[in-house]
MARRO-159842 format. One record per residue (C-alpha): residue in one letter; chain; x negated, y, z negated. Coordinates in Angstrom, 1 decimal. Layout:
% residues N
> resn,chain,u,v,w
> A,A,X,Y,Z
...
//
This chain:
% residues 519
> resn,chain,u,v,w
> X,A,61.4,24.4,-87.8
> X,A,58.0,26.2,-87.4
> X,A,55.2,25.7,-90.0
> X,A,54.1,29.2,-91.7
> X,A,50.7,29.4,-93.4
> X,A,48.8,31.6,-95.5
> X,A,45.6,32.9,-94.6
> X,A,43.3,30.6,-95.9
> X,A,45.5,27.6,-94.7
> X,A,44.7,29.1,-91.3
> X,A,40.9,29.5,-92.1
> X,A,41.3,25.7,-92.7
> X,A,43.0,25.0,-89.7
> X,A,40.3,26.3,-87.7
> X,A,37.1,24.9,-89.4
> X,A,39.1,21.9,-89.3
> X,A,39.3,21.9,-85.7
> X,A,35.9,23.1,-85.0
> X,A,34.4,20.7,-87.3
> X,A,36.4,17.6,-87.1
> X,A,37.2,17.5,-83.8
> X,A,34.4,19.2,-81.9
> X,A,36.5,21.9,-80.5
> X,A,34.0,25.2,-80.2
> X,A,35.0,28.5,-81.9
> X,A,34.4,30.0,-78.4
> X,A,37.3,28.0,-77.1
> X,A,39.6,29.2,-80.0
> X,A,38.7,32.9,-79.5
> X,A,39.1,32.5,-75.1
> X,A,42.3,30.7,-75.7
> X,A,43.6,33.7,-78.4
> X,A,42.8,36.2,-76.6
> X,A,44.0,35.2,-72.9
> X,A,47.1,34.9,-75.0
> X,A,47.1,38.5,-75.5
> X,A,46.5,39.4,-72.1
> X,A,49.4,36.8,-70.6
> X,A,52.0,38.3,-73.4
> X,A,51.1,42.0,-72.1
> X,A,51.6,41.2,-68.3
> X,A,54.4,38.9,-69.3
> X,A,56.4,41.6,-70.9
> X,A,54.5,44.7,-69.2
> X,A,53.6,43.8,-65.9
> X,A,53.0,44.4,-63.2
> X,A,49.7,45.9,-64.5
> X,A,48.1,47.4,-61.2
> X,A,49.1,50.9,-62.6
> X,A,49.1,50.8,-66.0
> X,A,46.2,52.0,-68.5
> X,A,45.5,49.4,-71.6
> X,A,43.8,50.5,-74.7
> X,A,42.3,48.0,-77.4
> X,A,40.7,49.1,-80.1
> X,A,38.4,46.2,-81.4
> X,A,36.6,45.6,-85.0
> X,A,33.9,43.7,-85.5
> X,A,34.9,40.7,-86.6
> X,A,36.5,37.9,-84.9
> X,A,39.9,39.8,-83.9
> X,A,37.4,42.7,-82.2
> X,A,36.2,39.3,-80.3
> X,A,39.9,38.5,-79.4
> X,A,40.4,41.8,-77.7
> X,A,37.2,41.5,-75.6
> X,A,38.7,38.5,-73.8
> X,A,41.9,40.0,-73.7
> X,A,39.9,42.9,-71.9
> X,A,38.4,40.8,-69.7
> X,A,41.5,39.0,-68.4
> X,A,43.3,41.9,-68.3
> X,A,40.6,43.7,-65.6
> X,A,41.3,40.6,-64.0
> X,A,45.6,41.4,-63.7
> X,A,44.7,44.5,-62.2
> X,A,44.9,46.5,-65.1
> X,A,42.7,50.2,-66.0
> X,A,41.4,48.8,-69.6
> X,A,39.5,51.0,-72.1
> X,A,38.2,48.9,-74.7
> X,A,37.3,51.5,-78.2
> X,A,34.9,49.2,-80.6
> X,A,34.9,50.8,-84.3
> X,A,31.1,49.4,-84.4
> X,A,28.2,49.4,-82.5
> X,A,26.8,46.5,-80.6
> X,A,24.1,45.5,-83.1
> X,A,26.6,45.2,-85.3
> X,A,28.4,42.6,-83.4
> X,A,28.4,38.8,-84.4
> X,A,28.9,35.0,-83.4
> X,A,31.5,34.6,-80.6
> X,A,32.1,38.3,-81.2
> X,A,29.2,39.4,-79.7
> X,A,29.0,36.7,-77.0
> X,A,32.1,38.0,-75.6
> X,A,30.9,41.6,-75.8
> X,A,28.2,40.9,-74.0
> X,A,30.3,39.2,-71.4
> X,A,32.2,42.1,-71.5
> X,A,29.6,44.4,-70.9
> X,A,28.0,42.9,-67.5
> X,A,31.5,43.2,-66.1
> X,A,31.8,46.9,-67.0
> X,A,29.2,47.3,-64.8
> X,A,30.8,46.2,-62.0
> X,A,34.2,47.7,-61.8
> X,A,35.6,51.2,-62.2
> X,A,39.0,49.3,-64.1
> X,A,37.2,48.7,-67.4
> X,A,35.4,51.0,-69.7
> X,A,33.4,50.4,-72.9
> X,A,33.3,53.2,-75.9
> X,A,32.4,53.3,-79.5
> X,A,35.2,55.2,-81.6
> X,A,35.8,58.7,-82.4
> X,A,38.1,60.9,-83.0
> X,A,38.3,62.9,-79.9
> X,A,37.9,59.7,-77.7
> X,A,41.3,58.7,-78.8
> X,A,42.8,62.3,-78.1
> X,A,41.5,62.4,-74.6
> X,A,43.4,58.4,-74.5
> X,A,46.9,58.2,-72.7
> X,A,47.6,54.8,-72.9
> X,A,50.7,52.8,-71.3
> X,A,50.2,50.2,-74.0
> X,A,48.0,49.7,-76.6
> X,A,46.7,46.1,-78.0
> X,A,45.3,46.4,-81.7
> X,A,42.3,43.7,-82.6
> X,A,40.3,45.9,-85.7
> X,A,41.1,43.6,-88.2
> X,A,42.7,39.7,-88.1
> X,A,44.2,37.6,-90.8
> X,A,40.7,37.7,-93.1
> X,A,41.2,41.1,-94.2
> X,A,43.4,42.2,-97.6
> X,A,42.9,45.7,-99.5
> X,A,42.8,49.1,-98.5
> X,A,42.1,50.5,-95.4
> X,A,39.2,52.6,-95.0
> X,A,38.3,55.6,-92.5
> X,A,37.1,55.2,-90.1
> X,A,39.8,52.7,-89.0
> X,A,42.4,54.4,-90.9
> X,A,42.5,57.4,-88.5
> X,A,42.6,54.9,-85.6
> X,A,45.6,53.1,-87.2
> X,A,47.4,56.6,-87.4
> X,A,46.6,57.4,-83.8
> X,A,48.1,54.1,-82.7
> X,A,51.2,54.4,-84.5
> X,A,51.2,58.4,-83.3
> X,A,50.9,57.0,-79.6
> X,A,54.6,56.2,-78.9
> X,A,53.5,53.2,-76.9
> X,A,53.9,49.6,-77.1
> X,A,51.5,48.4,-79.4
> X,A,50.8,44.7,-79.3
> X,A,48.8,43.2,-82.7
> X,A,46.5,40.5,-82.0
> X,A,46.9,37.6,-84.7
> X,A,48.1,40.3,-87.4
> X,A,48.8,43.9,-87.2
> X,A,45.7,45.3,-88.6
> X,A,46.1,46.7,-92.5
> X,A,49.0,43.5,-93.2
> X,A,47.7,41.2,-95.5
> X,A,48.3,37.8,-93.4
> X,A,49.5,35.6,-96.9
> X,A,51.4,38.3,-98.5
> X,A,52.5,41.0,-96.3
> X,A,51.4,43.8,-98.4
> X,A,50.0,46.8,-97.2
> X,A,48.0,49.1,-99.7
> X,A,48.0,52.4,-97.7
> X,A,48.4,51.8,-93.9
> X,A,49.2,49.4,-91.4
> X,A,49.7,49.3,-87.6
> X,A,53.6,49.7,-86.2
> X,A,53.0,47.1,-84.1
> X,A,56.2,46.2,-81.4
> X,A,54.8,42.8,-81.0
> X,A,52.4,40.8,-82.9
> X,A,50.6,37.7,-80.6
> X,A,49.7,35.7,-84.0
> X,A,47.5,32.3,-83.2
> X,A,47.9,29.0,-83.7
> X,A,50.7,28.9,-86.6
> X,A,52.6,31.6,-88.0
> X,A,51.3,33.6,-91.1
> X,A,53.3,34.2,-93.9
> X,A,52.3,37.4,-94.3
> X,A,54.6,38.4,-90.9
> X,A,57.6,37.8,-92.7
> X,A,57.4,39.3,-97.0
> X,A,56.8,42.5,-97.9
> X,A,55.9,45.7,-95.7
> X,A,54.3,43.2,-93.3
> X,A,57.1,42.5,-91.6
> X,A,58.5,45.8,-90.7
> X,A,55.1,46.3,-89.2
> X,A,54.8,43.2,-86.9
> X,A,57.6,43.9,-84.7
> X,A,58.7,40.7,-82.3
> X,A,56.8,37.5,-83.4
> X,A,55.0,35.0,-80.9
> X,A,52.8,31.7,-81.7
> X,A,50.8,31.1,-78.9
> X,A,48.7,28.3,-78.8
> X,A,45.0,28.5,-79.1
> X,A,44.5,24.5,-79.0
> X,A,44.2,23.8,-82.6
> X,A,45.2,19.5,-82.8
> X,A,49.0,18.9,-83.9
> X,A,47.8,16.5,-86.5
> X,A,46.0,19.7,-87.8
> X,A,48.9,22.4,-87.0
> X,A,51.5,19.8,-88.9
> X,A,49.1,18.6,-91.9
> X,A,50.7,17.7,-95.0
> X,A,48.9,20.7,-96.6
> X,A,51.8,22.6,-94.9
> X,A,54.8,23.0,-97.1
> X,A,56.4,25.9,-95.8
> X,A,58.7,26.5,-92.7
> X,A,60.4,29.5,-91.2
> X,A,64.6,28.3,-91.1
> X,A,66.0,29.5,-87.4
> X,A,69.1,28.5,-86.0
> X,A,68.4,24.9,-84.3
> X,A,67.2,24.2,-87.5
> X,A,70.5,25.2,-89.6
> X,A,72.7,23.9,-86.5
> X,A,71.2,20.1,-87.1
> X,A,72.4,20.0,-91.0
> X,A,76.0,21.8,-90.7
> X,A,78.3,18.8,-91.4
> X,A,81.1,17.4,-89.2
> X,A,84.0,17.2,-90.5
> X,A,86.3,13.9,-89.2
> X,A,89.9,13.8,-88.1
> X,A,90.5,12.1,-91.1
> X,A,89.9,14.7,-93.6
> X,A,91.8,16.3,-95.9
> X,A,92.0,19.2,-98.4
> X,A,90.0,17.2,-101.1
> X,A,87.8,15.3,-98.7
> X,A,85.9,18.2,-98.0
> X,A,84.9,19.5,-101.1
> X,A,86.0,21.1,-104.0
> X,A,84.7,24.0,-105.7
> X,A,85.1,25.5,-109.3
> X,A,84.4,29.1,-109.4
> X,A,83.7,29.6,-113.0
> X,A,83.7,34.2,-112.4
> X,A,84.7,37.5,-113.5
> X,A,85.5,39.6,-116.8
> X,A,86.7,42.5,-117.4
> X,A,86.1,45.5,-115.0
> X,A,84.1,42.9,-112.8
> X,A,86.8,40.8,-110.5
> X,A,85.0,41.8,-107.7
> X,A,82.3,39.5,-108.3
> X,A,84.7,36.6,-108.7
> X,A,86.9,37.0,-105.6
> X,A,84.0,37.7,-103.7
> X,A,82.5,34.1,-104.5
> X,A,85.6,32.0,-104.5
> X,A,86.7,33.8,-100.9
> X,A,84.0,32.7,-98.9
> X,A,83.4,29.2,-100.6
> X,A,86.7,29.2,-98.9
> X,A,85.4,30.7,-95.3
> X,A,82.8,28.5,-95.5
> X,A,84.5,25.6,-95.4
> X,A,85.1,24.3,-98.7
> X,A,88.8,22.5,-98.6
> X,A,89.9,23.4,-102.3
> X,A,88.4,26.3,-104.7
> X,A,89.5,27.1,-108.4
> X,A,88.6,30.1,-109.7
> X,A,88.1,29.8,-113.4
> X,A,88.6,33.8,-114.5
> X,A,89.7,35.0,-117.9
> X,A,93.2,35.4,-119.3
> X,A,92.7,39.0,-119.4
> X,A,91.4,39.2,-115.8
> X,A,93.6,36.8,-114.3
> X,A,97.4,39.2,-113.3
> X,A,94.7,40.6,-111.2
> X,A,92.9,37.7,-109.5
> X,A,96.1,36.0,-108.8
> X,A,97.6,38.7,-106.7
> X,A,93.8,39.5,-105.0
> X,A,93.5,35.8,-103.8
> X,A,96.1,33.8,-102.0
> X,A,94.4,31.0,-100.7
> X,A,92.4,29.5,-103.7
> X,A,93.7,28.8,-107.2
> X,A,93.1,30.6,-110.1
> X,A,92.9,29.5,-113.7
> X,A,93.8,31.2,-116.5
> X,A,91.4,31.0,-119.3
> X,A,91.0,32.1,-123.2
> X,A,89.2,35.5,-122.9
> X,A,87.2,37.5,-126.0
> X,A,88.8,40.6,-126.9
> X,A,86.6,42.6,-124.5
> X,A,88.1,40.7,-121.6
> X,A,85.1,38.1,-121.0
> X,A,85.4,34.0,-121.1
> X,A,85.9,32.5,-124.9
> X,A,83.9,29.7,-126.0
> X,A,87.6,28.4,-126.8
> X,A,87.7,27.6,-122.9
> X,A,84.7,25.3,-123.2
> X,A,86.9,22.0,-123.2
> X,A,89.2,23.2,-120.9
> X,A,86.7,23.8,-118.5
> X,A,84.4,20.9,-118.8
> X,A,87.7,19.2,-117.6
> X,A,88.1,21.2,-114.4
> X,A,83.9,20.9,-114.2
> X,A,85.4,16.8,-113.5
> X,A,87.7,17.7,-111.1
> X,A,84.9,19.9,-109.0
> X,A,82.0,18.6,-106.1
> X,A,80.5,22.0,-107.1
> X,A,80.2,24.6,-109.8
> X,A,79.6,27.4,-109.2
> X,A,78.9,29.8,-112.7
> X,A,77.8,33.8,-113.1
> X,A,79.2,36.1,-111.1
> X,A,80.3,38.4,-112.9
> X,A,80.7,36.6,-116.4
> X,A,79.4,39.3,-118.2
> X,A,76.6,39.2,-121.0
> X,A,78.9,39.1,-123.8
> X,A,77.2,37.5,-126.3
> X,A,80.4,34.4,-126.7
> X,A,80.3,34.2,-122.6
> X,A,76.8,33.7,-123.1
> X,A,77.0,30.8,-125.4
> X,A,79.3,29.5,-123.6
> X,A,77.6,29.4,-120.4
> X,A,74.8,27.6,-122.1
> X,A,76.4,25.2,-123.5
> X,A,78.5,24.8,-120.0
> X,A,74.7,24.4,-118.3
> X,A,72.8,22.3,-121.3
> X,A,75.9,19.3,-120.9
> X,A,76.5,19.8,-117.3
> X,A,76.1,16.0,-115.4
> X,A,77.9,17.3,-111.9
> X,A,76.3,19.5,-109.4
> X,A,75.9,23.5,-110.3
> X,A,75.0,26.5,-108.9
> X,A,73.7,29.2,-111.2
> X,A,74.1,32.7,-110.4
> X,A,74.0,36.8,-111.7
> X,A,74.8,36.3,-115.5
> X,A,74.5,32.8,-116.2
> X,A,70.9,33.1,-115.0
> X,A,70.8,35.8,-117.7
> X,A,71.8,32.9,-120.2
> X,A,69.5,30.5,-118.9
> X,A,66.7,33.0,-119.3
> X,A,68.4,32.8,-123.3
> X,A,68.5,29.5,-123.4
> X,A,64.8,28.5,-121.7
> X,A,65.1,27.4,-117.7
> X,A,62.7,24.5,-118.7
> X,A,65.6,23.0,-120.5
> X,A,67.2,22.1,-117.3
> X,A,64.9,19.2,-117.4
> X,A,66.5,17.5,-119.8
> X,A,70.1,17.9,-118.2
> X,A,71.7,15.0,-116.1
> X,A,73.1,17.5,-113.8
> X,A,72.1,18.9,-110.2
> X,A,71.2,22.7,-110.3
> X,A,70.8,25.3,-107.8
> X,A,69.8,28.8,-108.7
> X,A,69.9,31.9,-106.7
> X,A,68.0,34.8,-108.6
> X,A,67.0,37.8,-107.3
> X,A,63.6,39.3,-108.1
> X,A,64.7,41.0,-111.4
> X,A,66.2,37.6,-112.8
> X,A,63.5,35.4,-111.5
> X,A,61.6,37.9,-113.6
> X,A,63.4,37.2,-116.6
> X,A,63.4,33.4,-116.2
> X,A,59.5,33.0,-115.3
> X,A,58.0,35.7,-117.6
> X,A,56.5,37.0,-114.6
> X,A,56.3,40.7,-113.4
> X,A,58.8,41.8,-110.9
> X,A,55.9,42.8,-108.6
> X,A,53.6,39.8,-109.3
> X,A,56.6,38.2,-107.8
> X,A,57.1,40.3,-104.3
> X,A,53.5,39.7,-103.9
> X,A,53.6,35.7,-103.8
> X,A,56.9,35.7,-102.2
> X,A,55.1,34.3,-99.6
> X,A,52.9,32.3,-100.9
> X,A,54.3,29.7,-103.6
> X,A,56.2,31.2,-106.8
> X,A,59.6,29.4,-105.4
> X,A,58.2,26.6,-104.6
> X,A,56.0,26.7,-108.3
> X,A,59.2,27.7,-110.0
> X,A,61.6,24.7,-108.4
> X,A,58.8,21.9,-109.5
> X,A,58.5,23.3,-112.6
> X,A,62.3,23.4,-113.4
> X,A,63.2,20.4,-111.4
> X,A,65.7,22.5,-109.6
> X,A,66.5,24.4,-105.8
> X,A,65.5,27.5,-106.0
> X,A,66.8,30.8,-103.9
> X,A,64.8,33.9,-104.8
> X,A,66.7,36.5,-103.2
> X,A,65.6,39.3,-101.4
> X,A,63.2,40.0,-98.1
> X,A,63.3,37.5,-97.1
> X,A,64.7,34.8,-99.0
> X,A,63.2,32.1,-99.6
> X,A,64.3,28.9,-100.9
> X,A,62.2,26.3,-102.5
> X,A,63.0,22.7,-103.5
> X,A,62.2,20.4,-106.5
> X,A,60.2,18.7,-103.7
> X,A,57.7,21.1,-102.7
> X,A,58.9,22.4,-99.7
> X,A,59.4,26.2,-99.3
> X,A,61.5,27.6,-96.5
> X,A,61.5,31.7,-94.9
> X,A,64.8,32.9,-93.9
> X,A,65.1,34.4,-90.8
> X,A,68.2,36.5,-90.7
> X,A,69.6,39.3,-92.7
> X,A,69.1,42.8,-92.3
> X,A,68.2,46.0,-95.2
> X,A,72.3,46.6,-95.2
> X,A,72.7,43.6,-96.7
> X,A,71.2,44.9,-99.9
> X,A,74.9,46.1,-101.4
> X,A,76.8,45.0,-104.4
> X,A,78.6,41.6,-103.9
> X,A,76.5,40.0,-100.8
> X,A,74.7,37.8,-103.8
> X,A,78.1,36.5,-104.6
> X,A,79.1,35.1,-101.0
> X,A,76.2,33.7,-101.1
> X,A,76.7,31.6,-103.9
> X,A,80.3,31.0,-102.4
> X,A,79.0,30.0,-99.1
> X,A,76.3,27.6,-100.7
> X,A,78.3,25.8,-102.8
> X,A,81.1,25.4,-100.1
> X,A,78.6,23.4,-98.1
> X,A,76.7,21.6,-101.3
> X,A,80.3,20.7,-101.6
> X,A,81.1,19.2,-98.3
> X,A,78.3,16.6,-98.7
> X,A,75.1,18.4,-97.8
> X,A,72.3,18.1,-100.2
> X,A,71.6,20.8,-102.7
> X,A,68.1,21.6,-100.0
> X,A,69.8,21.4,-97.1
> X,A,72.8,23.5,-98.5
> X,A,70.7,26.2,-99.6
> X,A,68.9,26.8,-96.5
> X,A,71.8,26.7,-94.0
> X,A,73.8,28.6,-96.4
> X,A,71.0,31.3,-96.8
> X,A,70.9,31.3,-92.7
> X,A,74.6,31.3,-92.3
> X,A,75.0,34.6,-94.9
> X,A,72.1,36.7,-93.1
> X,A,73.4,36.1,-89.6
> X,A,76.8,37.4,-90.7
> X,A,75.4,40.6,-92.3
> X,A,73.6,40.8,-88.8
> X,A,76.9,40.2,-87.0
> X,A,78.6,42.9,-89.2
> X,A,75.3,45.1,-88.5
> X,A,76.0,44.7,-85.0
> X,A,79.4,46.3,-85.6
> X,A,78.8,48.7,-88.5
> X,A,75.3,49.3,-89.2
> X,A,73.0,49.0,-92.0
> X,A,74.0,51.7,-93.5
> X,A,78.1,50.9,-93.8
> X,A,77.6,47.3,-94.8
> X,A,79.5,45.9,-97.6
> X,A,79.8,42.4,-98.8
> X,A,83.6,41.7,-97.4
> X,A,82.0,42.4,-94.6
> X,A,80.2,39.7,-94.9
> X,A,83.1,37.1,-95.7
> X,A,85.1,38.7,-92.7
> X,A,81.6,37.4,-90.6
> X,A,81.4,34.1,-91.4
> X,A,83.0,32.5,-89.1
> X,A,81.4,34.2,-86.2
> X,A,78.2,33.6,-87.4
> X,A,79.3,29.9,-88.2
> X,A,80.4,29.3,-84.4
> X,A,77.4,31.2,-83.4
> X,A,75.6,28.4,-84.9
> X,A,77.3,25.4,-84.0
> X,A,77.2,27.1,-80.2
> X,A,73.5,27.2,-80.4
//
């Protein structure tokens, strides 16, 4: 599980290593750029014969490309170093290294030093390109000049490899405001930024790779740090076992409280994969009206006839019955596709207020628990789990849909699940899960295909399947987040983005399960 920071948590790590521990800035900015330089030749090499162009700010990252330039004269490469500034301009460990720079320029043919412009780049036909204008300190706009060497680079057809950050990403939030580099790889430093991963950032950083730049573990894994990016070594340690012992009802039971009227989908969606995923025994709880149709759809799991309104939705007349199945459940799972019928409504509330077992909270119950007030959830003896996407995390925070993309990053799970003493899954890319705790996890899987009608509702089937089989409702929600976007990438694989829908998905799951478990 790798520790992902924002960018001032980054700033902190490194005055914390220069200051505390004595380490020079110097040291940091040798150790990040050589980094650079043994990720090119790594994955470029051999370099004898190939041209290198970095194009360097005037900052610190300009300073990580000048050492990258210097080691890469010394792999044999042809290097042309562009600086957007002039020398005087230059600062710090910046301008030490520029300096250095320069006395070797004038003793080798390999390197060459020149200030930007326009027609410098044209008369440029680089074999790869390495991009160090701007690191993790910048956010806004970018502005000419280094907007028309951004366009060049992503113009070149090359490899580009970003130092730190592709230059025009915001390193906390991912957001770029008009440009941004294409970058095939991104060399980031030290710890990963979240910034790599939300937003437009991370179609722009390409392949991630945390090299070390010698910052002290007890600094890189501070308790300041309270959010991790989820890969698969990570999910493969929490999947349970199950013994030889087990049975149907040992290994949880889920209720699977869906559907209405013109929306079945929803509901078989949910209760078939709590199924794939391992659950033992699922009850789909559907409406009267609903139900001639559920019951031939689904073989495998029950389903339960309940008192429907006269526009085909659940009754508040099924709340007793149904608090008596919520006993016979490990998990609950309530929304998909309920409706927003005013009685269904009600009833879900009152279903949510009086709920003591574990429940996960999903599409229109999330509706009525925006009715009802999510702080109320406080005061309930249950467990809850819920798994909004942007738009309903809107409606249950107050906050504005884009407020929300832009601290997906950075904290509004996290804020939300402390404040309503739940787990939290804001759906989306990427999702991020967030516990009552304070810890905050990044998916790493999924792909844009994924973004089709249904795939929220195996999730909430495949979650509560493992919430049921004894995981804890963290744990649950991160492997089952995992588990989902590696089956819409396994389905990808086979059908493309563009193809995807969400039986798909269900029809995955056990590939991407044994994928897993393989390691």
């Amino acid at each position: 599980m790798q520790t992902v920071v924002s960018a001032e948590q980054m700033r902190w790590c490194d005055a914390t290593t220069i200051k505390s521990y004595g380490v020079p800035s110097l040291i940091l900015m040798e150790n990040a750029g050589s980094s650079v330089a043994w990720f090119v030749e790594e994955h470029f090499g051999p370099l004898e014969s190939r041209h290198v162009v970095i194009l360097c700010g005037k900052g610190n990252n300009g300073g990580d490309g000048f050492v990258a330039a210097r080691h890469l004269v010394n792999q044999g490469a042809t290097v042309s170093v562009v600086t957007i500034s002039n020398a005087r301009e230059l600062m710090g460990d910046a301008k030490t290294n520029f300096s250095i720079l320069a006395r070797i320029g004038k003793s080798t043919e390999q390197l060459t030093i020149s200030q930007y412009s326009s027609k410098l780049l044209k008369s440029l036909h680089p074999d790869i390109i390495i991009d160090a204008l701007l690191g993790t300190g910048f956010s806004g706009a970018v502005r000419k000049p280094l907007t028309d060497a951004i366009q060049w680079m992503n113009e070149s057809r090359v490899p580009v490899v970003a130092a730190d950050i592709p230059s025009g990403v915001d390193a906390t939030t991912g957001i770029v405001e008009n440009i941004a580099v294409q970058a095939s790889a991104t060399v980031t430093f030290g710890l990963l930024k979240s910034g790599l991963f939300c937003n437009q950032g991370q179609d722009s950083a390409g392949d991630v790779l945390v090299a070390d730049i010698g910052i002290p573990k007890s600094v890189s894994t501070s308790d300041k740090f309270q959010t991790f990016l989820i890969e698969r070594s990570d999910v493969r340690s929490l999947l349970p076992r199950r013994p030889s012992t087990s049975h149907k009802y040992s290994v949880g039971k889920v209720l699977v409280i869906a559907g209405s009227k013109g929306y079945t989908g929803a509901a078989a969606l949910a209760a078939m994969s709590a199924l794939r995923a391992g659950a033992g025994a699922v009850m789909l709880a559907t409406p009267e009206s609903v139900y001639p149709v559920l019951a031939r759809k689904l073989t495998e799991a029950i389903v339960a006839p309940f008192s429907s309104t006269p526009e085909g939705s659940l009754s508040t007349e099924a709340l007793a019955p149904l608090r008596e199945k919520i006993q016979w459940a490990d998990v609950v799972v309530i929304g998909p596709g309920l409706s927003q019928h005013k009685e269904t409504q009600r009833l879900v509330q009152q279903l949510v207020f009086d709920n003591k077992s574990k429940m996960l909270i999903d599409a229109d119950a999330l509706n009525a628990l925006a009715g009802m007030g999510v702080s109320k959830l406080k005061k309930s003896k249950g467990s809850f789990l819920l798994t909004p996407h942007t738009g309903e995390f809107s409606r249950l925070s107050g906050m504005e849909s884009k407020r929300i993309e832009q601290k997906r990053g950075d904290g509004v799970a996290r804020d939300a699940a402390t404040s309503w003493n739940a787990t939290v899954v804001l759906k989306g890319g990427p999702t991020v899960t967030a516990s009552s705790k304070g810890r905050e996890y990044i998916n790493s899987t999924s792909n844009p295909g994924m973004a089709t009608v249904g795939s929220g509702d195996v999730l909430s089937g495949v979650i509560s399947a493992l919430w049921a089989q004894g995981m804890s409702d963290e744990d649950a929600a991160v492997a089952g987040v995992f588990v989902h976007g590696l089956s819409g990438d396994l389905a990808c694989e086979k059908f493309g983005e563009r193809s995807l829908v969400a039986q798909d998905l269900i029809d995955f799951l056990p590939a991407a399960f044994q994928e897993v478990e393989r390691g």
